[in-house]
KEPA-466960 format. One line per 2 residues: their letters; for each residue x, y, z of N, C-alpha, C. Coordinates in Angstrom, 2 decimals. Atoms other than C-alpha are relative to their C-alpha. Layout:
BEGIN
a	X/Y/Z/X/Y/Z/X/Y/Z ~ ...
***
This chain:
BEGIN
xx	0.82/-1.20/0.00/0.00/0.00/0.00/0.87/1.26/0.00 ~ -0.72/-1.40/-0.35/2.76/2.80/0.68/1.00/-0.33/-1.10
xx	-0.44/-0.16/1.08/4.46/1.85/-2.48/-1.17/0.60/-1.24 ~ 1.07/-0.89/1.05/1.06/2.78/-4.36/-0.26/1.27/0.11
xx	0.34/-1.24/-0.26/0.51/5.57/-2.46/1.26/1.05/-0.36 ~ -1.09/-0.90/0.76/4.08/6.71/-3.34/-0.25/0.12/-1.78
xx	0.51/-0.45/1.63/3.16/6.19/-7.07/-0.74/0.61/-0.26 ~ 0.66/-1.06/0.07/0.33/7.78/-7.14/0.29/1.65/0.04
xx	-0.37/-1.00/-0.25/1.40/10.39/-5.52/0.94/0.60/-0.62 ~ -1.21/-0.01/1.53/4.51/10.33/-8.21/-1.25/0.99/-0.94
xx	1.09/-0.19/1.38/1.85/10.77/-10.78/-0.85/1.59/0.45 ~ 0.41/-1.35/-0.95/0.00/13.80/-8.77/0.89/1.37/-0.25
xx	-0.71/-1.31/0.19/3.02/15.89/-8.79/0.44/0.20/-1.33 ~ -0.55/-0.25/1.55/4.00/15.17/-12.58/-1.31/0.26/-0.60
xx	1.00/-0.48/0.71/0.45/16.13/-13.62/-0.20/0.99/0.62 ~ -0.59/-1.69/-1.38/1.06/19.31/-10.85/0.56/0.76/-1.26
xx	-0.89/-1.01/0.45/3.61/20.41/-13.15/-0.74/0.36/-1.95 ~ 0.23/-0.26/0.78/1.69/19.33/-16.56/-1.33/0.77/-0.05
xx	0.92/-0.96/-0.06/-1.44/21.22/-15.30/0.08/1.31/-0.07 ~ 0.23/-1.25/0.10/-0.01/24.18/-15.15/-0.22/0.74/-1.24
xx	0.45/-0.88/1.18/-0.46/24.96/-18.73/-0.76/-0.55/-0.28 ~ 1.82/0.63/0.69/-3.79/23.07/-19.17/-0.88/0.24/0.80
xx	1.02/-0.90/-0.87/-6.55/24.73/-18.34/-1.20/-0.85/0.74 ~ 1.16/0.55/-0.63/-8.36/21.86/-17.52/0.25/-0.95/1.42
xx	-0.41/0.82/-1.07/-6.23/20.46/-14.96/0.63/1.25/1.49 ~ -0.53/-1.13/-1.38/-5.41/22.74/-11.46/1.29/-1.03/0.03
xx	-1.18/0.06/-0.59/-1.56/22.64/-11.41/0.21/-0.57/1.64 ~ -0.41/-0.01/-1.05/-0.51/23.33/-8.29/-1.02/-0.83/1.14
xx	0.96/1.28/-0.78/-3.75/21.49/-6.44/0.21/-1.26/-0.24 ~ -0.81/1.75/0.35/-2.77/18.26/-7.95/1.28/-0.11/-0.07
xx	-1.46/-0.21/-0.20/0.58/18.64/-7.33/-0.30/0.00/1.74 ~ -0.06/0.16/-1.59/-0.08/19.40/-3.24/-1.32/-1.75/0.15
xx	0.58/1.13/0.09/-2.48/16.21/-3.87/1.27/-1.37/0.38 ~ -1.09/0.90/0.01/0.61/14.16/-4.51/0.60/-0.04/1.35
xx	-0.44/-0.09/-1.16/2.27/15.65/-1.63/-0.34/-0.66/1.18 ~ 0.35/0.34/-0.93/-0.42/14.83/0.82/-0.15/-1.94/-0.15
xx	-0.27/1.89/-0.19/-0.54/11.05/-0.56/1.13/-0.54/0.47 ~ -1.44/0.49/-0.60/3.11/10.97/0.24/0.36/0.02/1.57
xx	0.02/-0.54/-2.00/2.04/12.52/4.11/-0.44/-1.32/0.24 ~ 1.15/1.15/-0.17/-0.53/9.62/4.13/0.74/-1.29/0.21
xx	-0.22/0.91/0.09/1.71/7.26/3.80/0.78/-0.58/1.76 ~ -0.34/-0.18/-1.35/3.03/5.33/7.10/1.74/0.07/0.40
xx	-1.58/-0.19/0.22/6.88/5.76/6.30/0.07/1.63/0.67 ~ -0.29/-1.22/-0.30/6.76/9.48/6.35/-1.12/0.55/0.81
xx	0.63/-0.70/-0.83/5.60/11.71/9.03/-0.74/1.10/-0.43 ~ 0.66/-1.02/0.64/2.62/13.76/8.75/0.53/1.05/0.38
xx	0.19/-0.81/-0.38/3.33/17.23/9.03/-0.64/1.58/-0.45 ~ 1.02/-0.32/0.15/0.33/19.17/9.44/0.32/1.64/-0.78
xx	-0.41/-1.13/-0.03/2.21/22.66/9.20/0.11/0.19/-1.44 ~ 0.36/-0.01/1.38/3.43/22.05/5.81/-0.71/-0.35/-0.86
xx	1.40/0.07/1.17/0.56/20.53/4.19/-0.70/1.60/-0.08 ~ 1.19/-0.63/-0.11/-1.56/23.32/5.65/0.44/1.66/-0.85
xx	-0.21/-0.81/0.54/0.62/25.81/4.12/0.31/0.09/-1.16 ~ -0.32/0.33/2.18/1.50/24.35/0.36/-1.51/0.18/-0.05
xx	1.50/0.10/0.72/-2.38/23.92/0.33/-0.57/1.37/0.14 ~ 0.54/-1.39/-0.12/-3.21/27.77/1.23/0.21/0.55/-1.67
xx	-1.36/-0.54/1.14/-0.11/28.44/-1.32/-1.39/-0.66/-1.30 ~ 0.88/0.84/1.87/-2.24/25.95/-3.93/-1.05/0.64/-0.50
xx	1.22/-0.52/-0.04/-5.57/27.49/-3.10/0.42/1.79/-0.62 ~ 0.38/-1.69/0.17/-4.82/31.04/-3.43/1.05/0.27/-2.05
xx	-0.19/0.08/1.25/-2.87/30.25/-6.88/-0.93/-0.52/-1.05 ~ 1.10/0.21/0.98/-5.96/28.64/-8.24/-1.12/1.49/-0.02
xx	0.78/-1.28/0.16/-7.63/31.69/-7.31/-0.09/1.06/-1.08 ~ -0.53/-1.36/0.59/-5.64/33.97/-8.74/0.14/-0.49/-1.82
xx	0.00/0.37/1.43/-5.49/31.67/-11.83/-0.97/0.53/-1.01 ~ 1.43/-0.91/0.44/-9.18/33.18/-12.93/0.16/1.28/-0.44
xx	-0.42/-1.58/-0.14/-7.70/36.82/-12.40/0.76/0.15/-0.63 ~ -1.15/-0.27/0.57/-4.45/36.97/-13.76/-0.27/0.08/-1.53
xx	0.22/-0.41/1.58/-5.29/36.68/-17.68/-1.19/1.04/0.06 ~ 0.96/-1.34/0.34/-8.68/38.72/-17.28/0.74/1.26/0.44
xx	-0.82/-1.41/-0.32/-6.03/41.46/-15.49/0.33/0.03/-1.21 ~ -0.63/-0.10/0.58/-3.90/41.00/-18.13/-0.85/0.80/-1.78
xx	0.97/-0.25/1.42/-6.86/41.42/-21.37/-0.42/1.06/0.62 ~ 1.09/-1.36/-0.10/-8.81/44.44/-19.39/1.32/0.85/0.05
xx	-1.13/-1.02/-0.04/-5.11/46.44/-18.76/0.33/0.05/-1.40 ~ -0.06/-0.24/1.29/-4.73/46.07/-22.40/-1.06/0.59/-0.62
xx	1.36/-0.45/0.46/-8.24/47.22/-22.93/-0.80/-1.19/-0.72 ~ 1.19/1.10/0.91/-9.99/43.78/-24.16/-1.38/-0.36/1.07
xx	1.46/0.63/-0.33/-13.16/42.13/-23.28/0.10/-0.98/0.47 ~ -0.25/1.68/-0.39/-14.33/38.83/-21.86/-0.11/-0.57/-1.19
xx	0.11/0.39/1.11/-14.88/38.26/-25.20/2.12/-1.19/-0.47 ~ -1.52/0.60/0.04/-10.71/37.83/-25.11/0.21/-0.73/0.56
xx	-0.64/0.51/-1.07/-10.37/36.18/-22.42/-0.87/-1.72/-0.22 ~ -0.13/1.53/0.58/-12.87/33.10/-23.96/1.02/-0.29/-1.03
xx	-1.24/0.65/0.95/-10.89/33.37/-26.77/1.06/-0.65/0.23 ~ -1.54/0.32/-0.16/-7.52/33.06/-25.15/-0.50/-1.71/0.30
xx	-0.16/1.25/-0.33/-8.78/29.51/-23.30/-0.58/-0.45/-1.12 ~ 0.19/1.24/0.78/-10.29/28.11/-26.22/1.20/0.37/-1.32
xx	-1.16/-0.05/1.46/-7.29/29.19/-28.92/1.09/-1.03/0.55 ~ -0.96/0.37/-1.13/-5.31/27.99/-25.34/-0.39/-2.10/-0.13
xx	0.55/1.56/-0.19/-7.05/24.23/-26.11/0.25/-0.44/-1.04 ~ 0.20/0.27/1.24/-6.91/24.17/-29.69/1.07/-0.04/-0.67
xx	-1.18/0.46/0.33/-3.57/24.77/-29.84/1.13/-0.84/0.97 ~ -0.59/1.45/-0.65/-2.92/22.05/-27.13/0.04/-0.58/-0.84
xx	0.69/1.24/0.91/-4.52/19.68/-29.79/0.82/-0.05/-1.05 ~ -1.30/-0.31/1.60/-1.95/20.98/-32.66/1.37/-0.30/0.38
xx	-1.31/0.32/0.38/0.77/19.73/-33.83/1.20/1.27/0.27 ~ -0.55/-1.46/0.41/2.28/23.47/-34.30/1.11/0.02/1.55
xx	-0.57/0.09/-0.93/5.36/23.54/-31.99/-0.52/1.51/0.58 ~ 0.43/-1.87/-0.78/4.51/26.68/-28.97/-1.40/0.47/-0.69
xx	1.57/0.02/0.42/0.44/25.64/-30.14/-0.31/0.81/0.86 ~ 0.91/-0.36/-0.81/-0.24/26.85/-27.04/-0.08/1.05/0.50
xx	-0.31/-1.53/0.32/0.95/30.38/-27.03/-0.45/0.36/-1.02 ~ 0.65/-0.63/1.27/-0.38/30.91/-30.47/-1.05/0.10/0.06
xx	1.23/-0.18/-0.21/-3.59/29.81/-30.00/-0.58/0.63/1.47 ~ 0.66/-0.95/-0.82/-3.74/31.70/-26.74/-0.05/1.63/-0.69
xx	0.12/-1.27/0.31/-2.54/34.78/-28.50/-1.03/0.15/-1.02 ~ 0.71/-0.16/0.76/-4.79/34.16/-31.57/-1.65/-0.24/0.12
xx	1.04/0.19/-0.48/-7.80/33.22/-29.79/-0.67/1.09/0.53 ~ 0.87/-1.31/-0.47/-8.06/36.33/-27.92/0.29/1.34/-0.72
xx	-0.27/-0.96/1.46/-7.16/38.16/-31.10/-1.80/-0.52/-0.57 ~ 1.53/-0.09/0.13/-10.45/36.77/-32.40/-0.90/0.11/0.41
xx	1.19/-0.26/-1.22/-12.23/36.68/-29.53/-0.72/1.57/0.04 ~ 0.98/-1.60/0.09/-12.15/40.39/-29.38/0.23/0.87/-1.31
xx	0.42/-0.42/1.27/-12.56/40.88/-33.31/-1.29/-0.65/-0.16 ~ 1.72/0.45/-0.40/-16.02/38.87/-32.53/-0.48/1.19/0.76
xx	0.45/-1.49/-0.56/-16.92/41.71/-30.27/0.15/1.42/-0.57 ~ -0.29/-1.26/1.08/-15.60/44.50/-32.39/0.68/-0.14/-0.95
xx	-0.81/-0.28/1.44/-14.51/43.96/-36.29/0.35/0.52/-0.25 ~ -0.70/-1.45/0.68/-13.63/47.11/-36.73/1.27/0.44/0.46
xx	-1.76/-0.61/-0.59/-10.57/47.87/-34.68/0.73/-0.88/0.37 ~ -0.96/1.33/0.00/-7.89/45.23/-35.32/1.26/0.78/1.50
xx	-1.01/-0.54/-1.00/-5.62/47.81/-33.27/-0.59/-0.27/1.74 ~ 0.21/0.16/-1.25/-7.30/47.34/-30.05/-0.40/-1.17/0.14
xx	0.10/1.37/-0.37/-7.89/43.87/-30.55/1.16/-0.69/-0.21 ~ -0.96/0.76/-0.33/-4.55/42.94/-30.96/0.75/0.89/0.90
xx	-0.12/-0.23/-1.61/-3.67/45.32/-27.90/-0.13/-0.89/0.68 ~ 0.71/0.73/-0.80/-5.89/43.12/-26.38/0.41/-1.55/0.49
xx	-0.76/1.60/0.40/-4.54/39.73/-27.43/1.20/-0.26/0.49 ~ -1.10/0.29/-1.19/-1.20/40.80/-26.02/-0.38/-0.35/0.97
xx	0.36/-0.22/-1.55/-2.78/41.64/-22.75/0.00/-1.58/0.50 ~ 0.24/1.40/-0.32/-4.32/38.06/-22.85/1.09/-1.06/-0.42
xx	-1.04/0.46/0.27/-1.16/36.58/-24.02/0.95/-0.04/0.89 ~ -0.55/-0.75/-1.17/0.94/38.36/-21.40/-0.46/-0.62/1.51
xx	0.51/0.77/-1.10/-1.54/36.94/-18.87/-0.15/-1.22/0.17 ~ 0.04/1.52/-0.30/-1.65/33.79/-19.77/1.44/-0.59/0.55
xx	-0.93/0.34/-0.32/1.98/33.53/-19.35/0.31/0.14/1.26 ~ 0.06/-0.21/-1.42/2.01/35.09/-16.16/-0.30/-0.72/0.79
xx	0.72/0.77/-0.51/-0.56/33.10/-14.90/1.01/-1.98/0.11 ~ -0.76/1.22/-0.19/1.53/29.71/-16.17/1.46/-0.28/0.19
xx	-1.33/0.49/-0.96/4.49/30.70/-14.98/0.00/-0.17/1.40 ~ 0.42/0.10/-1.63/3.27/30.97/-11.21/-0.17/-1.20/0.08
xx	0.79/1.49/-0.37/1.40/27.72/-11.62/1.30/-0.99/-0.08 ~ -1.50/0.93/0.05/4.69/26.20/-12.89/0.62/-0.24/0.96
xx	-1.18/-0.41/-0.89/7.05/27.73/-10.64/-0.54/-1.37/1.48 ~ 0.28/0.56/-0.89/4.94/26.31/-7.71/-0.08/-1.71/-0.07
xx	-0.67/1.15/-0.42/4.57/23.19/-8.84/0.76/-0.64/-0.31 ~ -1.57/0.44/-0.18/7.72/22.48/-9.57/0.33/-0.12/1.75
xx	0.00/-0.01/-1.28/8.33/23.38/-6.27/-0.60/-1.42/1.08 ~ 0.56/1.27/-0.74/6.08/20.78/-4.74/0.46/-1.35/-0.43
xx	-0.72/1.09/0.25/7.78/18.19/-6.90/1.21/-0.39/0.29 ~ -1.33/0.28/-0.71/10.90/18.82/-5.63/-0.15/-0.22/1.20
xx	0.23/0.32/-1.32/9.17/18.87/-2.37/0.18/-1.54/0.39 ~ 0.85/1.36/0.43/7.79/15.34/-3.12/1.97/-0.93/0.01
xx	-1.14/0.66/0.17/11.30/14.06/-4.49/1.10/0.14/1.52 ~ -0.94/0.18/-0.73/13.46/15.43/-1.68/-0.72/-0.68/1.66
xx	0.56/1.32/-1.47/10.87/13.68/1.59/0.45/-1.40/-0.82 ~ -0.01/1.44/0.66/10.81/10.57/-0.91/1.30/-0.35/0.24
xx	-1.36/0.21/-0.79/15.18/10.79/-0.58/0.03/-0.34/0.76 ~ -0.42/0.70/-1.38/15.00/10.64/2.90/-0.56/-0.47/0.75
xx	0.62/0.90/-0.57/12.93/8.15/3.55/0.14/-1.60/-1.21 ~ 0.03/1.01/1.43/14.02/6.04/0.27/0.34/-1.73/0.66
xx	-0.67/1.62/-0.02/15.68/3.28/2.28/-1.31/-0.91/0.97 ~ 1.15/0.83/-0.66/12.14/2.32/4.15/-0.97/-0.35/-0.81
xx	1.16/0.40/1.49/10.12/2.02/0.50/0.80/-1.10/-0.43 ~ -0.27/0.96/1.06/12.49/-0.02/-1.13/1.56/-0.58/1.11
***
């Protein structure tokens, strides 16, 4: 059982780190997921302190995940109109082949997004498209950063406790 729960929990933090640029997966929450399967287990000691504070850390980055691109499209002057765009250009060029799909179709998504709302002014809709471009990156570099972080968390308890798993 505490070899599954270490795999799992493996798997948790490496979909931690690939959530952070997919919009359909919470980074950093499945990433402190992993973590806490690795608390769970009866090798390593729970401690309550750091769960309770990676999971604030997780929580208030999913929060801010919502915010950070709509900052980024309204300081440029776009719409929510941009800001669907960006996640579905942000999905579409998951799905593509196109190496850095997923920067293009964020930037070109909320390039159309807010030329659906206003045809007429390409200039403030590709303002706009930065903005949401700009934010999306923002947004997935935080999510990254962190969980990276928790995977190294993950790897360096797993070290020093390696010789009671295996």
């Amino acid at each position: 059982m505490e070899i599954f729960l270490l795999l799992i929990g493996f798997v948790f933090v490496c979909l931690g780190i690939i959530g952070s640029f997919l919009p359909v997966l919470p980074g950093p929450l499945t990433g402190w997921f992993g973590l806490l399967l690795l608390h769970i287990t009866k090798t390593i000691p729970m401690n309550w302190t750091f769960l309770g504070i990676t999971l604030a850390l997780a929580i208030i980055i999913f929060i801010l995940d919502y915010f950070i691109p709509a900052i980024g499209t309204k300081r440029f002057g776009g719409t929510k109109y941009g800001v669907y765009g960006t996640t579905i250009g942000l999905i579409i060029g998951l799905l593509s082949p196109i190496p850095f799909g997923m920067l293009l179709g964020a930037f070109f998504g909320a390039f159309i997004g807010e030329l659906i709302y206003d045809g007429k002014d390409t200039n403030r809709a590709l303002k706009a498209s930065f903005g949401a471009f700009f934010g999306f990156l923002a947004s997935a570099t935080i999510k990254f950063s962190i969980a990276t972080v928790y995977f190294i968390f993950f790897i360096i308890k797993f070290w020093e406790y390696k010789s009671v798993f295996f």
